[in-house]
C-alpha positions as CSV (number, residue, x, y, z in Angstrom):
1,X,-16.3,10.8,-6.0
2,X,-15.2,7.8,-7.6
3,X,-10.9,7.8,-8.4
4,X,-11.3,8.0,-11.9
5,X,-13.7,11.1,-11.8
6,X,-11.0,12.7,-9.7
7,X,-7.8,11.7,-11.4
8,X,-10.2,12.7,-14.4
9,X,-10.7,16.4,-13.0
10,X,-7.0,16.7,-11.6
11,X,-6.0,15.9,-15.0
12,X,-7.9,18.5,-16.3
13,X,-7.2,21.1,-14.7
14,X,-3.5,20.4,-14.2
15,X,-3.7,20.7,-18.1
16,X,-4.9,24.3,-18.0
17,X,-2.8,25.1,-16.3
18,X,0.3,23.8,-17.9
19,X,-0.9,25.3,-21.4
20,X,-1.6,28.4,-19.7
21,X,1.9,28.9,-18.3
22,X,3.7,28.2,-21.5
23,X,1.3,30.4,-23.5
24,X,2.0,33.3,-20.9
25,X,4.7,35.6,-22.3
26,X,5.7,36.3,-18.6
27,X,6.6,32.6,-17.3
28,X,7.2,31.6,-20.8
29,X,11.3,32.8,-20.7
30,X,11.1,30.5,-17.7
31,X,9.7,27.1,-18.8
32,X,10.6,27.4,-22.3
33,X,13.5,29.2,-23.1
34,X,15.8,28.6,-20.4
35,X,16.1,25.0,-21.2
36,X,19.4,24.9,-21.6
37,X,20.6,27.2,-19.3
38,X,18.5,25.5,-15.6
39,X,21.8,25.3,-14.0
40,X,21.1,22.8,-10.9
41,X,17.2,23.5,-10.7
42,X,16.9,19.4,-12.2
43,X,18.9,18.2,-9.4
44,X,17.2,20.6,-6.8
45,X,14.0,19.0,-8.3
46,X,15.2,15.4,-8.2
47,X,16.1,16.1,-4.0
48,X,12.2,17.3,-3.5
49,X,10.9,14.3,-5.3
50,X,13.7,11.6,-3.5
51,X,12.1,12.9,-0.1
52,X,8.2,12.9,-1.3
53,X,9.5,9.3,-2.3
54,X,10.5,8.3,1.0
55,X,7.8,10.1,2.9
56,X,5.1,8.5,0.8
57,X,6.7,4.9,0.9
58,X,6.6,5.1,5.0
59,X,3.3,6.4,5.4
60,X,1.4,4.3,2.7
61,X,3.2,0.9,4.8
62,X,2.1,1.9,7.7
63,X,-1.6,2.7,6.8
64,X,-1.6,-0.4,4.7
65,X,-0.2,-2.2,7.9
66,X,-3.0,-0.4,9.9
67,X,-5.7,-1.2,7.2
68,X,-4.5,-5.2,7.4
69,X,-5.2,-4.7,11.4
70,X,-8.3,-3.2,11.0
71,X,-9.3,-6.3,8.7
72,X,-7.9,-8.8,10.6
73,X,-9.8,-7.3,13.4
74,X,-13.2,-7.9,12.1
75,X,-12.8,-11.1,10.4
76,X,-11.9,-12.3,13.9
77,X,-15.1,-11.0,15.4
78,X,-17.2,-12.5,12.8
79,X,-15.3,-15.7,13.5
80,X,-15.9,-15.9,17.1
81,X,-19.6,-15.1,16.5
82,X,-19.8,-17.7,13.8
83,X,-18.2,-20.4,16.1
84,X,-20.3,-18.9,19.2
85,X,-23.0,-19.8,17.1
86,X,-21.8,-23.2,16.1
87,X,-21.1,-24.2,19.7
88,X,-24.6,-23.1,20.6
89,X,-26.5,-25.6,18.4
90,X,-25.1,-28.6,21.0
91,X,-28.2,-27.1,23.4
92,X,-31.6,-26.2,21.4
93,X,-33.1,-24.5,23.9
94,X,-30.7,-21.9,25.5
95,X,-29.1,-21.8,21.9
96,X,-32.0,-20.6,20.1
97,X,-31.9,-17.6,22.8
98,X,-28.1,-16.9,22.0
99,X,-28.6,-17.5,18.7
100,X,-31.3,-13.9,19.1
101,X,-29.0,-12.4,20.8
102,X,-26.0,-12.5,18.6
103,X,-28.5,-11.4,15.4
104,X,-29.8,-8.6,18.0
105,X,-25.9,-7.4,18.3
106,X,-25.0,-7.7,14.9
107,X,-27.8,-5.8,13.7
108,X,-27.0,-2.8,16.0
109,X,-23.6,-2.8,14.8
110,X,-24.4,-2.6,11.6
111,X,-26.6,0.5,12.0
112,X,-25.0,2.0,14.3
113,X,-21.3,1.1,14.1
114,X,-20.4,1.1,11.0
115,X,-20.3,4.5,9.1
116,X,-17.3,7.0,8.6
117,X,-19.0,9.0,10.8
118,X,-18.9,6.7,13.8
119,X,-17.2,8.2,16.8
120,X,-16.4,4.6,18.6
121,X,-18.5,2.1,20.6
122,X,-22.3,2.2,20.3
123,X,-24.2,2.4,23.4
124,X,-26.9,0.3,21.8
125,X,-24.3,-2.6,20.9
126,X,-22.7,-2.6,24.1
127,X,-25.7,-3.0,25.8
128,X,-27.0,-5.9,23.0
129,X,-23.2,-7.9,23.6
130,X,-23.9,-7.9,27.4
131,X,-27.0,-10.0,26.4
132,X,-24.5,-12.0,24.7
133,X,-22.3,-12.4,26.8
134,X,-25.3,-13.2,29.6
135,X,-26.9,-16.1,27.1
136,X,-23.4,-17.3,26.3
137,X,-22.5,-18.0,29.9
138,X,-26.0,-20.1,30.4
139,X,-23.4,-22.1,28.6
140,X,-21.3,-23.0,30.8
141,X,-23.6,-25.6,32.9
142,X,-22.5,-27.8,30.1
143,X,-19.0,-28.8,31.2
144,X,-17.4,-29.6,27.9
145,X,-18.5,-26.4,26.6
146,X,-17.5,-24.1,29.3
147,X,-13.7,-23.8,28.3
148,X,-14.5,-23.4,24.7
149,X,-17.3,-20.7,25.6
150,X,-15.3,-18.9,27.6
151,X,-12.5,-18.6,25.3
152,X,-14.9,-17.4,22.5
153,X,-16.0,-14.7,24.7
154,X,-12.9,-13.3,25.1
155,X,-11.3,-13.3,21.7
156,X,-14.7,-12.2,20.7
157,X,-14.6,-9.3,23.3
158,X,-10.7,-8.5,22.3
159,X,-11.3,-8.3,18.2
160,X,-14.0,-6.3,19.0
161,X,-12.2,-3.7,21.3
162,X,-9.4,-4.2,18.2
163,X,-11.9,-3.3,15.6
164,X,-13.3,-0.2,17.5
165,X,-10.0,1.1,17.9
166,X,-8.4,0.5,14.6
167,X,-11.7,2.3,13.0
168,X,-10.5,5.2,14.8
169,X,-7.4,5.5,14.3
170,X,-6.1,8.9,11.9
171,X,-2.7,9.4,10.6
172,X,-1.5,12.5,12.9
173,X,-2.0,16.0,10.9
174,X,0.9,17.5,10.6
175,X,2.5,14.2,9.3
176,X,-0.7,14.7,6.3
177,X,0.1,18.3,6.1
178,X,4.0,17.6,5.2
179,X,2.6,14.6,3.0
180,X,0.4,17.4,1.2
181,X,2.7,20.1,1.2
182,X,5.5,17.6,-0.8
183,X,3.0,16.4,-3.0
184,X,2.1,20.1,-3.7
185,X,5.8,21.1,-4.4
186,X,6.6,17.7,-6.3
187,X,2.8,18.8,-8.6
188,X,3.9,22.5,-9.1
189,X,7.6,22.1,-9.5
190,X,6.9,19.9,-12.6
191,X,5.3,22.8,-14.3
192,X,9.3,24.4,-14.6
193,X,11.4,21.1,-15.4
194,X,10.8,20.6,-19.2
195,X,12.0,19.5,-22.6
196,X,11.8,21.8,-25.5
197,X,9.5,19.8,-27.1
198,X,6.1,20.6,-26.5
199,X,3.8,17.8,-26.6
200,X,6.9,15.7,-25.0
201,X,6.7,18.5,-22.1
202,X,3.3,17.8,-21.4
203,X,3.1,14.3,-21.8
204,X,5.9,13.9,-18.9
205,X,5.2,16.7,-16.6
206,X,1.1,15.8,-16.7
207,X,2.7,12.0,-15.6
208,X,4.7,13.2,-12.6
209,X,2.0,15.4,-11.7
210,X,-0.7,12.3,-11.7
211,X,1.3,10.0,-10.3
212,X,2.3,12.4,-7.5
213,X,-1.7,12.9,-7.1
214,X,-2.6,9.5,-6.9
215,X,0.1,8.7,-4.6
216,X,-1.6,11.1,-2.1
217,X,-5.7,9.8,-2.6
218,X,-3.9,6.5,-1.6
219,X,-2.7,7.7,1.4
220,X,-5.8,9.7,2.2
221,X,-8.5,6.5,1.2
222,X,-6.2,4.0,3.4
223,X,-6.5,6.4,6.6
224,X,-10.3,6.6,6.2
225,X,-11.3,2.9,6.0
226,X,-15.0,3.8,6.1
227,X,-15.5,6.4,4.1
228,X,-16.4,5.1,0.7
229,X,-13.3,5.0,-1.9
230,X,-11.2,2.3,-3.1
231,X,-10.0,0.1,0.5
232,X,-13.8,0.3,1.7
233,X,-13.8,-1.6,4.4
234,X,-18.0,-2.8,4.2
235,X,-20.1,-4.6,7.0
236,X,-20.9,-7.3,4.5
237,X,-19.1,-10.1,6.5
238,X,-21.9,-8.8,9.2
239,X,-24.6,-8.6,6.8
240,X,-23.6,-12.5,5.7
241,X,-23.5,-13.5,9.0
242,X,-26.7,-11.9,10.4
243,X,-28.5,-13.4,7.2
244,X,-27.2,-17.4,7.9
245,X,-28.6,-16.6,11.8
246,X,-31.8,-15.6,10.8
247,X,-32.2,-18.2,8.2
248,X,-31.1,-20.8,10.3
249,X,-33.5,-20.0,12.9
């Protein structure tokens, strides 16, 4: 579901609620008519929402950190594979082979790599970067291309390893569970901290309440990088490249 349907249904239902308590003649003495008389229930309210604050603002840098290594892995394996393929048009015939091989491996990762549901290395790509890594090093009879070869192997071999691992990686889940469980008290303590005014009430509390919600589907979309939502990470930069190979063949 796209963010907007959700903040869209959140929104919703957070407003039934909210009408529902303060047309209910048993919470009603509580969010209404105690106004002036919540003691320090505003500053108790201010703490839980100072340590949400601070919780949220050190998970959502490191999964944005995370994300940004995650992307910086894969645009380094397309690189290498784009230069591997550069390199290999200095030798027609042995490059036109590598040049197979790479489209072979990028097309295996594509199908079977990159999905949320993917549980780490493919045995299909593995086996198609050994050919790779087999037609690369037919390379290296050329002596001014053997350095360079070599070192695209293994920063290709090294973003790769980089990308499977970042893929995987899941914020721990109790640290999600106490990132829920704030956002649940920050969402459901709103519902008691008021002004008298009505319309004022809502208005304010259904803005801490979304804000507090959206904060959360941030962290949540950042720690799946697959899974469709707003930081989809894509295997267009695959696609593009496995297009140009096949084009250029």
């Amino acid at each position: 579901m796209k963010l907007v349907g959700k903040i869209g249904i959140f929104a919703m239902l957070f407003s039934i609620l909210f009408f529902f308590l303060h047309a209910t003649d048993v919470t009603k003495t509580v969010v209404r008519d105690d106004m002036e008389d919540l003691g320090g229930i505003p500053w108790l309210y201010s703490a839980v929402c100072l340590i949400f604050t601070i919780l949220a603002g050190f998970v959502i840098q490191h999964e944005w950190d995370q994300w940004n290594d995650f992307m910086d892995a894969i645009k380094g394996e397309v690189s290498m594979l784009r230069s591997l393929g550069l390199w290999s048009q200095h030798v027609s015939d042995l490059g036109t082979k590598l040049r197979d091989a790479m489209s072979q491996y990028l097309a295996v990762t594509i199908q079977d790599e990159w999905h949320a549901s993917s549980l780490g290395e493919s045995e299909a790509a593995g086996k198609a970067l050994v050919v790779v890594q087999e037609e690369a090093s037919m390379l290296f009879q050329h002596s001014e291309l053997r350095m360079t070869t070599v070192g695209i192997i293994g920063d290709l071999l090294r973003h790769r390893e980089h990308r499977l691992h970042s893929g995987q990686r899941r914020m721990p889940a109790i640290l999600k569970a106490t990132v829920g469980f704030a956002d649940g008290l920050v969402i459901v303590l709103s519902l008691f901290i008021g002004v008298k005014h009505l319309w004022l009430d809502y208005l304010f509390t259904l803005s801490i309440a979304l804000l507090a919600y959206v904060v959360y589907l941030v962290i949540d979309d950042l720690d799946h990088p697959l899974r469709p939502g707003i930081w989809h990470v894509t295997a267009k930069p695959y696609e593009r490249l496995l297009a140009q190979l096949q084009q250029n063949r």
